[in-house]
C-alpha positions in Angstrom: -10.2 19.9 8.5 -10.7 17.2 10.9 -8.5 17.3 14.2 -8.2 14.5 16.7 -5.9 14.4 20.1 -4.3 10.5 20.9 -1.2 9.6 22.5 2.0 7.6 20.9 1.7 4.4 22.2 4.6 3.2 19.9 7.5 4.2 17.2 8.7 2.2 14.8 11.4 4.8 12.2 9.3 7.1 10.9 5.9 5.2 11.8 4.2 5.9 15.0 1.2 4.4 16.5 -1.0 6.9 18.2 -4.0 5.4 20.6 -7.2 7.3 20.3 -9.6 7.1 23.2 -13.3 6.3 22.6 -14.7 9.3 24.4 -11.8 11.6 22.6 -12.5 10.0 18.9 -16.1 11.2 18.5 -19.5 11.9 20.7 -21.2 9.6 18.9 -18.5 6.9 19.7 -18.9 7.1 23.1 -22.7 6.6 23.0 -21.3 3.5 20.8 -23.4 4.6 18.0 -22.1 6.9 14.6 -20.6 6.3 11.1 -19.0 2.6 12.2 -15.1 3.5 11.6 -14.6 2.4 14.9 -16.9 -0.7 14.5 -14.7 -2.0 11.6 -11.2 -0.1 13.4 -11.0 -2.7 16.3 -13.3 -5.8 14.2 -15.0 -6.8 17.2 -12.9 -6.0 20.1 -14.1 -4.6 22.8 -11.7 -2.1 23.3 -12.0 1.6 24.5 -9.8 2.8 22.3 -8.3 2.4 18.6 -5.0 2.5 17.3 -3.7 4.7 13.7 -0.4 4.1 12.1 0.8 7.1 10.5 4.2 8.3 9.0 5.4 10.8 10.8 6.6 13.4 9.3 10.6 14.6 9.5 10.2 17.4 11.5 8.6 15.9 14.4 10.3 14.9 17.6 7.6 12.9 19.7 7.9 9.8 21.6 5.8 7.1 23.2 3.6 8.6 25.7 3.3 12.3 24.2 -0.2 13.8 23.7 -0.6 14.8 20.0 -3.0 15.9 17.1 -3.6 14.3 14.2 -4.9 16.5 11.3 -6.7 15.6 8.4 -7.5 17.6 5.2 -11.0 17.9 3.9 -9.3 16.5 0.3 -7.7 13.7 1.7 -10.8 13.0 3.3 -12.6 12.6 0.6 -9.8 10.9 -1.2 -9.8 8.0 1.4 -14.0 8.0 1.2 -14.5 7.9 -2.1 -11.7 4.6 -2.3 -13.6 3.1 0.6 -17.0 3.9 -0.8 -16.9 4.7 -4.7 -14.5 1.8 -5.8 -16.0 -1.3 -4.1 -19.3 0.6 -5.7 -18.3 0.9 -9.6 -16.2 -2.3 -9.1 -18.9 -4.0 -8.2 -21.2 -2.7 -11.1 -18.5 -3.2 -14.0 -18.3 -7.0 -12.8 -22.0 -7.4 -12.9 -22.3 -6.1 -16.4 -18.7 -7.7 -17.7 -19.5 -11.1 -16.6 -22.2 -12.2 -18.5 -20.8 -10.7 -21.6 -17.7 -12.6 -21.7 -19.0 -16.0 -20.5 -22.1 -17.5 -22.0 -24.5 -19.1 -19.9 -27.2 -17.8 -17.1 -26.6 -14.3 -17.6 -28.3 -13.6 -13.6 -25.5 -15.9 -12.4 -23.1 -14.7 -14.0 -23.2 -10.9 -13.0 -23.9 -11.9 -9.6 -20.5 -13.8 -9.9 -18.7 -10.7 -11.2 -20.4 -8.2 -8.8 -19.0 -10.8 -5.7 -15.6 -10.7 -8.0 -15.5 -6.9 -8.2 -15.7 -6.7 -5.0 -13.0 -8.6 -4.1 -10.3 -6.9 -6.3 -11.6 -3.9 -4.9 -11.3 -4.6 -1.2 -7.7 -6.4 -2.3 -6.9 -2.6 -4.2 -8.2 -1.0 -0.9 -5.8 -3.1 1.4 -2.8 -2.3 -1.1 -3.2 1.3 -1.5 -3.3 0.9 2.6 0.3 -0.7 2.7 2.1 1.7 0.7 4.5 3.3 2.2 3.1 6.9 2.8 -0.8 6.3 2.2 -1.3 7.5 5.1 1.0 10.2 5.5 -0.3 12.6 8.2 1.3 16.5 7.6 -0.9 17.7 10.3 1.2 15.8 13.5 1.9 18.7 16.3 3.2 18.1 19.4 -0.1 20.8 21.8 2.8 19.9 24.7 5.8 22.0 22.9 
């Protein structure tokens, strides 16, 4: 399980964003080095700090400025990894080897057409399964201050 302590900066209904500090997030984000999450989290910024929307769930009672923990399961973990990692991948590979069958011509071109077009559909998937209402549904919100 995978346990992280932030504050609500914000609530919005039953979404609240909690603020993460770079130190807090990770040892190897501190040293600015690690697996990139935070990298792609603030796309440049040069912030100290990165910001997770998550439903909360209806038993909590927290507002802006509370310290909390965000939990994570191991399986949806790996749920959220293998979308990231796995979909783009087979995506990617079914275009490149679906391309050239269906439309005659340069067969290179053609998969290296459908491998850039698998990947797109799979990074537009990615950003849908994002924006659904619950995708990110976090049980694990407690409140270490109560």
């Amino acid at each position: 399980m995978l346990r992280k302590t932030g504050y609500i900066a914000a609530i919005d209904g039953r979404c609240a964003r909690v603020r993460f500090d770079r130190s807090v997030a990770c040892s190897q984000c501190g040293r600015g080095n690690g697996c990139g999450v935070l990298a792609w989290s603030v796309a440049g910024k040069t912030r100290q700090y990165t910001l997770l929307d998550v439903t909360l769930p209806e038993t909590a009672t927290v507002r802006p400025g509370d310290v909390v923990t965000v939990s994570l399961s191991s399986r949806q973990l790996l749920r959220m990894a293998g979308l990231a990692y796995l979909l783009p991948l087979f995506a990617m590979a079914a275009g490149a080897w679906l391309a050239p069958k269906l439309i005659a011509g340069n067969g290179d071109l053609w998969s290296a057409a459908g491998m850039v077009f698998g990947l797109v559909v799979s990074a537009a998937a990615i950003r849908w399964a994002g924006k659904r209402p619950g995708a990110f549904e976090v049980p694990g919100l407690a409140n270490p201050n109560n």
